[in-house]
Structures are given as C-alpha cells and as structure tokens.
C-alpha positions in Angstrom: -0.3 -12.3 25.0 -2.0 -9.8 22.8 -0.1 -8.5 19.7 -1.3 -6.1 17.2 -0.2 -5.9 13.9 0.6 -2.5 11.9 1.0 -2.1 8.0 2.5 1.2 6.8 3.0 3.3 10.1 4.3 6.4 8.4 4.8 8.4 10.9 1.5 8.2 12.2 2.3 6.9 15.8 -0.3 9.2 17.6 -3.1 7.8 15.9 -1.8 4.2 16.0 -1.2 4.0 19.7 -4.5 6.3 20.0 -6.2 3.9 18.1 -4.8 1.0 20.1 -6.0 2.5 23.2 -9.6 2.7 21.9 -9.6 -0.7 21.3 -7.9 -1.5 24.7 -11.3 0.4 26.5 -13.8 -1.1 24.1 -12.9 -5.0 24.3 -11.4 -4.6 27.8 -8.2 -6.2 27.5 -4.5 -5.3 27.5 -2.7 -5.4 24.1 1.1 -6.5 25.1 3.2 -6.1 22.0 2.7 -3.8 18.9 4.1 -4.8 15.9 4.9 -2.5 12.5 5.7 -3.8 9.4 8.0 -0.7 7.7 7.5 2.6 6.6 7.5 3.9 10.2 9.0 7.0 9.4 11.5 7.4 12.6 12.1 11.1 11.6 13.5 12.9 14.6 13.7 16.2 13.1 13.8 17.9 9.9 17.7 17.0 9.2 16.0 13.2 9.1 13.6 14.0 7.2 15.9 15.2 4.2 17.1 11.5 4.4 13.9 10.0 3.1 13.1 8.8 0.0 9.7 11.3 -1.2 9.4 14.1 -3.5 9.9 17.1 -1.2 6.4 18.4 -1.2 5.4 15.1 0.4 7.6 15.4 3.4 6.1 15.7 6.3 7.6 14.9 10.1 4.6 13.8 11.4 5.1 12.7 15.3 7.1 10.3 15.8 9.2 13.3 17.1 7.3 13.7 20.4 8.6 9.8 21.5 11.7 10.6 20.8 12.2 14.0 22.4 9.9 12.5 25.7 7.2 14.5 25.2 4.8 11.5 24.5 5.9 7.9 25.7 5.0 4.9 23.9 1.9 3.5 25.6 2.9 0.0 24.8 6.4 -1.8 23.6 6.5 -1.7 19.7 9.3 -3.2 17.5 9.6 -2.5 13.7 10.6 -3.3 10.6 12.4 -0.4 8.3 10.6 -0.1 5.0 11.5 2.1 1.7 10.1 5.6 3.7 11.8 5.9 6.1 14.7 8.0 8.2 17.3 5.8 6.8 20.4 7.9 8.4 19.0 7.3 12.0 17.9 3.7 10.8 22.0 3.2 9.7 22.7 4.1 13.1 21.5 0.8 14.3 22.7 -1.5 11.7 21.8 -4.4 14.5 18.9 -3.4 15.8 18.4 -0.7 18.7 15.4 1.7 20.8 15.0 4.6 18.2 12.5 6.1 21.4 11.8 4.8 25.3 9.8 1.3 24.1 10.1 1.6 20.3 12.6 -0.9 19.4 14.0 -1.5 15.4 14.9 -4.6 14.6 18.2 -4.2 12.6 18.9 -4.7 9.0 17.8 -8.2 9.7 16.9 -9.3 13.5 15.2 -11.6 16.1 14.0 -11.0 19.3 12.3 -13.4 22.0 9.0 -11.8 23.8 8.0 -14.2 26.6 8.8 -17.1 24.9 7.7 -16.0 21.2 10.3 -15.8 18.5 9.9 -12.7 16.3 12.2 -12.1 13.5 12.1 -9.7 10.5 14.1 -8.3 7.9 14.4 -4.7 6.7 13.8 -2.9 3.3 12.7 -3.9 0.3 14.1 -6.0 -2.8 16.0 -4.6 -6.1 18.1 -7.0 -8.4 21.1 -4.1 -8.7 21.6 -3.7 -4.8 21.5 -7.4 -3.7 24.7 -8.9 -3.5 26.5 -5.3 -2.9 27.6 -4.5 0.6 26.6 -1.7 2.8 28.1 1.1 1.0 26.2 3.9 1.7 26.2 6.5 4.3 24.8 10.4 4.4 24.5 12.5 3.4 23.4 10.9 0.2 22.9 11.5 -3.2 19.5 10.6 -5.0 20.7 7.0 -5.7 22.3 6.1 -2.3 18.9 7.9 -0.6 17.5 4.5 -1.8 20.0 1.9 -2.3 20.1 2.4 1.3 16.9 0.8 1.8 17.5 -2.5 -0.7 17.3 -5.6 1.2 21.4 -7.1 0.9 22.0 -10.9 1.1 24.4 -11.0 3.8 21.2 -10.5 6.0 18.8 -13.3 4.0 22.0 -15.1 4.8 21.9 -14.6 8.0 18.7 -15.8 8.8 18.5 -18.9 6.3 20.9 -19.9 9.3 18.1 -20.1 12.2 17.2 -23.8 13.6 14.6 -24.1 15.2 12.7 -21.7 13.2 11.4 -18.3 14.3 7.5 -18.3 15.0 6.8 -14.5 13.7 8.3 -13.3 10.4 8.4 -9.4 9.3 9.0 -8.0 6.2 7.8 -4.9 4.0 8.1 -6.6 0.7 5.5 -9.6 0.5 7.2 -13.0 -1.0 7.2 -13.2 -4.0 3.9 -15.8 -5.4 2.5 -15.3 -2.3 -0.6 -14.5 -4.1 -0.6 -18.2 -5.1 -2.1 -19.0 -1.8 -4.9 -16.5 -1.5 -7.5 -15.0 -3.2 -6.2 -13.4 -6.2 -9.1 -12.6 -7.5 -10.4 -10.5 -4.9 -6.8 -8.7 -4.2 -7.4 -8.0 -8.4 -10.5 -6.6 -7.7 -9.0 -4.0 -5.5 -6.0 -3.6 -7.1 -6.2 -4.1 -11.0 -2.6 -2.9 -11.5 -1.3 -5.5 -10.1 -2.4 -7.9 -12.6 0.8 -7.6 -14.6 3.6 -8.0 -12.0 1.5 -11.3 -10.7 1.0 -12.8 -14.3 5.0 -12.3 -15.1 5.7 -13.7 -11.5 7.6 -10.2 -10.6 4.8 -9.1 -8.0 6.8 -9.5 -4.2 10.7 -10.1 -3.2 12.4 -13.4 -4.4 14.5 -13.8 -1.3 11.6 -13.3 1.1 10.2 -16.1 -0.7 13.6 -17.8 -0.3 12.7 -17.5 3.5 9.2 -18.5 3.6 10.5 -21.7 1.8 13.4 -22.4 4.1 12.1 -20.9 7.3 8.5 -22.1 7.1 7.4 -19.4 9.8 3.8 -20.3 11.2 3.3 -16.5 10.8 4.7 -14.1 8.1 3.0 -10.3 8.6 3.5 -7.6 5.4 2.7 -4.5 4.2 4.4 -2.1 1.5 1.6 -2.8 -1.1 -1.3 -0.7 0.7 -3.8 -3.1 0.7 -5.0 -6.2 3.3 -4.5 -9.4 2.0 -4.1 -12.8 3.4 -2.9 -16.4 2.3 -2.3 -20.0 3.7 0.7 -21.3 2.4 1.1 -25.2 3.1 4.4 -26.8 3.6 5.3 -30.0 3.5 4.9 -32.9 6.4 2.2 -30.5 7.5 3.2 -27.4 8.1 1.9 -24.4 6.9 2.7 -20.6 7.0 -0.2 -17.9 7.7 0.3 -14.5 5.8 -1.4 -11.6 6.6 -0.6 -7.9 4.6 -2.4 -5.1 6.1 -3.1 -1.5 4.4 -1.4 2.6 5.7 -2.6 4.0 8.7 -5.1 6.4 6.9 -9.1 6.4 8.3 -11.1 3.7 6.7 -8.5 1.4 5.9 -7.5 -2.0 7.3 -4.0 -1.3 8.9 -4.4 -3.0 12.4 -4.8 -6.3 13.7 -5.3 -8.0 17.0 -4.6 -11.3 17.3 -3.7 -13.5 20.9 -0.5 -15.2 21.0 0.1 -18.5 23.4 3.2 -17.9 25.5 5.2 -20.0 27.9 6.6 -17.0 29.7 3.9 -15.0 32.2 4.3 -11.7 33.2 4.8 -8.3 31.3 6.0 -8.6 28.1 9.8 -7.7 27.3 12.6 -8.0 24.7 15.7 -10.5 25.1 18.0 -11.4 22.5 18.0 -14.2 20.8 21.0 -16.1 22.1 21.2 -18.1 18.0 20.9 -14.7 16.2 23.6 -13.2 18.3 25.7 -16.4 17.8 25.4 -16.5 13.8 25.8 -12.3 13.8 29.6 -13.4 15.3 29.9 -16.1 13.6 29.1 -14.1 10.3 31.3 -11.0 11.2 33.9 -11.6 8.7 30.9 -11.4 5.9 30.3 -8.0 6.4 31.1 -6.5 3.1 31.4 -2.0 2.4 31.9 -2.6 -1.4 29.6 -1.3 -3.9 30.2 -4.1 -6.1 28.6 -7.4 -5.9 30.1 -9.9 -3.8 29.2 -13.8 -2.8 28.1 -15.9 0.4 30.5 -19.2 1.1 28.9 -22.0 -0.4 29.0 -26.1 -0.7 32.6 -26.8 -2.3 35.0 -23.8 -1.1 37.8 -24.3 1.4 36.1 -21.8 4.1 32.5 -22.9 6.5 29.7 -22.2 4.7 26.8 -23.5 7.5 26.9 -21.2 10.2 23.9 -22.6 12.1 26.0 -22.7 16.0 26.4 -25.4 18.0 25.8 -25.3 21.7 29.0 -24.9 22.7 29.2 -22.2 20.5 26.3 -20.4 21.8 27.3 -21.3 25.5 30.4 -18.7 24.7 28.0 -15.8 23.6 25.6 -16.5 26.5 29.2 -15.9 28.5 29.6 -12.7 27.5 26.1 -11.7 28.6 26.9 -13.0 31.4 23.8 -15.3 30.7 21.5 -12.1 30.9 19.8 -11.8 27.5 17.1 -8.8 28.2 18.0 -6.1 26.2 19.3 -3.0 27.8 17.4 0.2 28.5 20.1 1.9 26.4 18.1 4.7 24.5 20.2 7.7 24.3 19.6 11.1 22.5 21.9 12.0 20.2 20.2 14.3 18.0 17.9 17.8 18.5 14.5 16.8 18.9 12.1 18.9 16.2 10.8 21.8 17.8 7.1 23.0 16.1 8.4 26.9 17.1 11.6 27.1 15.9 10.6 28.4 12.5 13.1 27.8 10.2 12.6 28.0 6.9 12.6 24.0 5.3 14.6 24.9 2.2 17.6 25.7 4.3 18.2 22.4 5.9 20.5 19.9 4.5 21.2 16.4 5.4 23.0 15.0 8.4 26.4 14.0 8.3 26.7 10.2 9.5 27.1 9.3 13.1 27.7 6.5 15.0 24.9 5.3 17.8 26.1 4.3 21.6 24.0 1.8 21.4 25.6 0.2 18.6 28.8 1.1 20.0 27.8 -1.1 23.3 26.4 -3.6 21.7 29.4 -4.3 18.9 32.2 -4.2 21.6 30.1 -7.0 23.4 29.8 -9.1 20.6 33.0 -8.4 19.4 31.2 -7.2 16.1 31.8 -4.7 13.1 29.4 -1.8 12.9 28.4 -1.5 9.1 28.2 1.9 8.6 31.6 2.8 11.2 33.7 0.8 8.4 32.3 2.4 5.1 32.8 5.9 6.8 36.4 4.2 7.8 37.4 2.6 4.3 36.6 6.0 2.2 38.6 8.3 4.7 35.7 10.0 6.3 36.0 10.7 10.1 32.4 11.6 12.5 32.1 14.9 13.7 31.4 15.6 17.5 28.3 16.7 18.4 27.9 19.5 21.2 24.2 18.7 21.8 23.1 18.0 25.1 20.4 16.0 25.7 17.6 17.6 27.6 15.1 15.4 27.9 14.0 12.8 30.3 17.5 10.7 31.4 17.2 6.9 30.3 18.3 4.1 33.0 21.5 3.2 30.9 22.6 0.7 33.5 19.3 -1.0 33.8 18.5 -4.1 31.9 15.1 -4.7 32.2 12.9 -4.9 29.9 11.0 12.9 -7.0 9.2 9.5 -7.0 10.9 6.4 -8.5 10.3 2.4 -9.3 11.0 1.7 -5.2 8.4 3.6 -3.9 4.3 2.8 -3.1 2.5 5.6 -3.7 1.9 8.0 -0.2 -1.5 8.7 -1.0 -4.5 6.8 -3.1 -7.2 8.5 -4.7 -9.4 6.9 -2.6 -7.8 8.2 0.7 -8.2 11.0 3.1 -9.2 14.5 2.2 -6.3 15.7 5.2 -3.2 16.6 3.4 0.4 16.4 4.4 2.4 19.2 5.6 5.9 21.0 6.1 7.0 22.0 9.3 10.2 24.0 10.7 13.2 23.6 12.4 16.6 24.3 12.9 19.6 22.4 12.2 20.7 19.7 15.3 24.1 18.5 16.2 24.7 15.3 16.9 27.7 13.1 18.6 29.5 9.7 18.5 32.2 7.4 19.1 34.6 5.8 16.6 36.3 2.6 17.2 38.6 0.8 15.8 38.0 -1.8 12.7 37.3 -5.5 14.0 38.4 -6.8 10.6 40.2 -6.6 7.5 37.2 -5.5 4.4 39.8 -8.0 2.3 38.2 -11.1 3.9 35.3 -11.4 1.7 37.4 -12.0 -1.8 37.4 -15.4 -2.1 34.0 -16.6 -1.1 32.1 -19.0 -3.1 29.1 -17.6 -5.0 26.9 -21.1 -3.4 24.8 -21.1 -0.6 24.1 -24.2 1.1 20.5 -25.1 3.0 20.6 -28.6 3.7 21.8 -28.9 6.8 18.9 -26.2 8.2 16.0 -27.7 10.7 12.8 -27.6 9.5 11.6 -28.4 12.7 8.3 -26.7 14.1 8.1 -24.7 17.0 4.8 -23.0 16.9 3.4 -21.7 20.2 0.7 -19.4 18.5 -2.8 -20.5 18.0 -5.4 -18.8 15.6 -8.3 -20.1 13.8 -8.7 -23.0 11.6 -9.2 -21.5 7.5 -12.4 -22.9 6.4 -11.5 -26.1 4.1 -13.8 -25.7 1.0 -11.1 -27.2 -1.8 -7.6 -26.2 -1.4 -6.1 -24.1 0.7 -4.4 -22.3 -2.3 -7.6 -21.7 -4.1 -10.1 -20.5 -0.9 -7.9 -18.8 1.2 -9.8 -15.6 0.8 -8.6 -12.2 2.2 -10.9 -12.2 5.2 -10.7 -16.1 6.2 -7.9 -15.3 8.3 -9.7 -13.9 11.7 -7.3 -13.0 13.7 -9.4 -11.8 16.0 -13.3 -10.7 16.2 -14.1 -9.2 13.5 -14.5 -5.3 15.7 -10.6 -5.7 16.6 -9.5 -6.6 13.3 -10.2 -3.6 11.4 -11.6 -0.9 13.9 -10.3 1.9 11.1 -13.2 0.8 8.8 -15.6 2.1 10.4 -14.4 5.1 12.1 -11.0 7.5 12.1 -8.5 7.2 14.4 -9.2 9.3 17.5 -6.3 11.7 17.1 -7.8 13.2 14.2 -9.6 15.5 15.7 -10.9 19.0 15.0 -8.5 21.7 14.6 -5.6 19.9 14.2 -4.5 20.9 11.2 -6.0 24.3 10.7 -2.8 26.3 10.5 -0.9 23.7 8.4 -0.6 24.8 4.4 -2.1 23.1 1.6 -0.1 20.4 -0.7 -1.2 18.5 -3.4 -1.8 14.7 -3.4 0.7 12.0 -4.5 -1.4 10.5 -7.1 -2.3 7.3 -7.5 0.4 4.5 -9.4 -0.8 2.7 -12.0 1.9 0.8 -13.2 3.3 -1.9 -11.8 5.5 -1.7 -8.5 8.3 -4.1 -9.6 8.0 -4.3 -13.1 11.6 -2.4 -13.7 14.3 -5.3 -14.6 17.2 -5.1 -12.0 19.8 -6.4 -14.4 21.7 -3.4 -14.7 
C-alpha cells in the first residue's frame, strides 16, 4: 500500500490531490491512502471560517468547500489530524472522529483507525501548559481565548492512548515531541531555522506529552508538521526498537510538504477504514473521564480505590465487537448539515458571525452505539444552552447512509514565510447557513470525575512490536542520534519525496486568481514558538 504524507494542508486540497495525481501519472502507480498532519482548514463556509484562529485579513476559505458541497470528490481516501488553524466548530462536531467530506475522514480529538491491516493513530491540536488537564469546555461561538483553547491538546486523550497494547504502527501529531531534535540533525534544522535555537537549548521546542507517547508507544512511524519545515530523526528504543520521525513543510510551491512512502499490508484489496476494535473498547471504558470543567482535573492513578489501567481484556473487547455486530468498517455516514460556500452569493465578510454549536449525526450514531458521551452535547447541556434546529436542506449529492463499506498569538506558526509564494490569500463572500442537530440525553453524571487520583500508571502497557511497514535502512556512520540527517530518511525515490521542489502544484495555474484583492503577508516569526511559560 502506497501512503502519502501531508504537512500543513491549509486548505489547499486542490493542489494537494492535484499534486498527488501528477505523481500518480509520472511514477505509474496508485497511491492508496493520503495522510495530513493538521492545519487542514475544513472550512465549509464563511460562518467556519470565523471559527479559526488568524488575524482576519489572513482568512481565506480556500477549497476545501468544493468536497464538502460535492462539487469535487476526493480522488483518494484521506484521514487527518486537526491542527491550531483550523475550523474548530465543525472539528467539535466530531469529538470521536467522523467524514468532514465523501473520503476525508478526521480522526477525533485523539483516534485510531485500521487500513488493511495498518494501525494508524493520531492525536489532535497542539500543547499549552494552561489547557492540559482542563476538560472540554469550550463551544461557539467563542470568544478570542476559547477560539484557541479549543485547539490545546487535553490529557484525557494522551490518556487514552497511553492505553493501546499492542502498539499502533503510524503515529500523527501537529506538535513534534518534544527533544525530538535529539535524534536528528540539529544542526542542519538550525541552519534553516535559526529561531529555533532558543526553544531547543531550554528544551521547550515540541509538546511534552507527545513525547510522553513516543516513549510509551514506541510507534515504528511518528509523521509531524506545525513547524513549516522538513525534518527527520531516528529515535532508538530499547531491546531494539526504534521510532522513524519524519516532519514535512505547508503546501506552498517549492516546499517539501509531501511524501510517498510504500507500506507492507496483510490485507489485499482497496484500501478502507475500520475501527479499531481496542480504541473503541478504552473510549467506553474511559466514558466516565470525560470532564466539561474549565478547571484542571486528574486521570486515576496507582494507589486510588477506582481502575486506573484501562488497557481491555478480550472479553471486554468481545462485548464491543457485539455491538458491531462484529462489522468494524466505518459507515458511509457523511451528512450535510451546513450551507455549502457559494463563490456568487456576495455577501459582504464583515457581516458574518460565528455559528452557534451543533451537534453532528454522525456523532449522534456513533455515541448511541458505543453507549458514549458526546463532549461538546454535555458542555452545551451543563451551562443551560439548548441547539437550534436548522431548516437547511441538503442539496447536494445523497450519501449511502445505510452502507458500510468502506490577531496572531503564542499558539500559532506563522501562515506565510518570507521566503514563500508571491500569491496572496484572499476574502471571499457568502451568506449566513443554517444548520441542524439532535440532542440526547446525558450518559453520565459530570460529578464522576472528583475524586480521581492525580497518578497515571504505565507499567502494565505492552511494549510489544508490531511493525508491518518496511522503509530503508539509515546509513550507520556513528550514532543514530548524531547522523540522522534530514534527508537520510528516503521514503521513497527521491522524485516522489518532494515533487514541490522543483515545480508548483498543477492547480496554480494562470488566471486563477486574477479577480481576488490584494492582502498583505503574515510576516515571518522570529521568536520562539513555545517560549511563553504555561504556568498561569
């Protein structure tokens, strides 16, 4: 199976799967799988795009619009990661995971998925100190803070996944771990990036509990982005194992933002989502977690009265894979709940607000199966908010439902380097959309959580290895710490790895942006990305 790996998407899905396509015709084979590592930008309209976390002049809906609304269909399946620009009302929708377009699947807050065979799992967001042990509070339309507090990675969901036995074989994330740079070549990664010579020498560059993971998970393959820059590292376990990280660069021309690499399955065929029948055991198992609070809370730990390991046993998982009546492909459930953007509606930007919160169907199906809380559902619930009913109808293509085949701040990467395209963003039009939604009742009691222990406990996690990918050896000149360099990894030939060097993406071609006004760049950032203390 052929995969290919995305950095920073956002929003630029025409001239990713364009570019994918080119490469497809050039080398003759079929890529199965496409991969993005956050920032996608799943703005469905203008109302989303209020949601995300930019300076207004720097909004721009770019197209992932035209999946959503049918007009363009993804060319091949893609799953994501959420990142720290992205439509975070829509993303809220889908607290578990869910297909934000026909093929374009999101992973969830935290999430794992099997694709013939291969184990990919990834967590959303990235890390701030302040946000980490708070619940899930937030919920639009948002203020200035909650616009990005929304985004902050929240333990419940590092929890979560410190829980997997056997490991996963893929690993997402936005953030890269923290001292990841350890284990590559730092120097070069200087070289590019000067500013980041700081934040690595005061050990603040990356996200401590995505180095957490790495250390507990040992993943064969972790895949980043968020820092705008390719950069790769070999990270050696012990008893042998070793972890293979790979950052790529934004989808801009003449950067390195994709990767193809060829992935050893035991499943033939084409290539489709299941669940993961452990994930969705540890997601009911964990239920009772699920904390609303804005206040900082605990995970059970070694010494309290309540479980604290919550990696299932068979029998355990035997009574999930009941209720899917041992069917784990994930349902064609995509359902359009929102006004698609429409380029000719004209209306004028400054007049559209945010979205009031809504609740997904496919959340709604997939909760009552698993007997599970929606996140956002109880923080609308606990603060006496009700969801309003949409009367939009959905005229676009009808989805199988039944089927079940397959102002800047310290959180934010700048959108633009000074190095990047001369093509500037711009603002587009549209007018307000309705949306609809369903509101069940509470699973739980938001009282449960008070008397956790403030421990976690790893010991009894498997560190055993279940790698089915196979790439090529790193050259083995001294350690693997020290000579690790940024382009040893070769993932694939060296004309797939990085076919934006050399050339644009087709879809930028001429006269595609001759009516679009003017806007000024987002300047380069040259202080350090996490160099704010979280303390308060």
């Amino acid at each position: 199976m052929k995969i290919a790996v995305e950095g920073c998407a956002h929003g630029e899905l025409e001239k990713i799967y364009d570019l994918v396509e080119s490469i497809q015709q050039r080398e003759g084979y079929q890529i199965d799988l496409l991969i993005c590592c956050g920032d996608f930008q799943s703005t469905r309209n203008l109302e989303d795009l209020q949601c995300m976390a930019v300076p207004k002049k720097h909004l721009d809906i770019c197209t992932f619009y035209k999946y959503y609304s049918g007009e363009k269909v993804a060319p091949v399946l893609t799953i994501f990661i959420g990142g720290n620009h992205e439509a975070s009302n829509y993303l809220q929708e889908l607290p578990y995971g869910g297909w934000v377009a026909p093929n374009i699947y999101y992973l969830g807050y935290a999430g794992v998925v099997n694709v013939k065979g291969v184990r990919i799992g990834g967590i959303s967001g990235i890390y701030k100190g302040h946000d980490y042990l708070k619940g899930r509070f937030e919920f639009s339309p948002f203020n200035e803070s909650t616009k990005r507090s929304v985004y902050h990675i929240r333990q419940l969901d590092v929890f979560r996944l410190k829980q997997l036995s056997p490991k996963v074989d893929i690993l997402l994330s936005h953030d890269w771990p923290r001292g990841i740079t350890d284990f590559g070549n730092k120097n070069q990664l200087l070289r590019f990036k000067p500013h980041f010579r700081e934040d690595i020498e005061d050990n603040k560059l990356g996200s401590p509990p995505c180095e957490d993971l790495l250390m507990t998970l040992r993943p064969p393959y972790w895949f980043a982005a968020h820092l705008h820059c390719k950069f790769s590292a070999l990270v050696q376990h012990d008893e042998g194992e070793s972890t293979k990280f790979l950052a790529l660069d934004k989808c801009l021309p003449k950067r390195r933002f994709l990767q193809v690499l060829e992935i050893e399955t035991a499943e033939e065929g084409k290539a489709e989502l299941k669940y993961d029948l452990e994930w969705l055991t540890i997601l009911s198992l964990t239920n009772h977690l699920i904390s609303i609070k804005g206040i900082n809370g605990y995970m059970p730990g070694e010494g309290g009265s309540e479980r604290f390991n919550f990696t299932p046993t068979e029998e355990e998982k035997n009574a999930i894979l009941e209720r899917f009546q041992n069917d784990l492909r994930i349902p064609q459930n995509f359902t359009r709940i929102a006004e698609p953007y429409n380029p000719s509606a004209g209306t004028d930007f400054d007049l559209i607000e945010q979205p009031k919160a809504f609740i997904n169907p496919q959340t709604t199906e997939f909760c009552n199966k698993l007997n599970l809380d929606d996140p956002l559902q109880l923080a609308m619930l606990m603060t006496g908010h009700s969801l309003n009913t949409s009367t939009y109808v959905d005229q676009g293509p009808t989805p199988n439902t039944s089927a079940t085949s397959p102002e800047r701040n310290e959180d934010e990467v700048p959108l633009e380097d000074s190095n990047s395209s001369d093509d500037e963003p711009t603002t587009h039009f549209l007018s307000r959309a309705p949306l609809a939604s369903v509101l069940p009742k509470p699973k739980w009691r938001q009282d449960s959580t008070s008397d956790l222990s403030s421990t976690l406990d790893d010991s009894s996690l498997s560190t055993s290895n279940r790698s089915v990918l196979s790439l090529p050896t790193p050259k083995k000149e001294g350690s693997a710490s020290e000579n690790f360099a940024i382009d040893e990894l070769n993932l694939s030939s060296p004309k797939v790895a990085c076919p934006a060097v050399d050339e644009p993406p087709q879809a930028e071609k001429k006269g595609e942006s001759e009516d679009k006004p003017p806007m000024k760049k987002f300047k380069r950032r040259n202080e350090a990305i996490y160099a704010k203390e979280d303390s308060e």
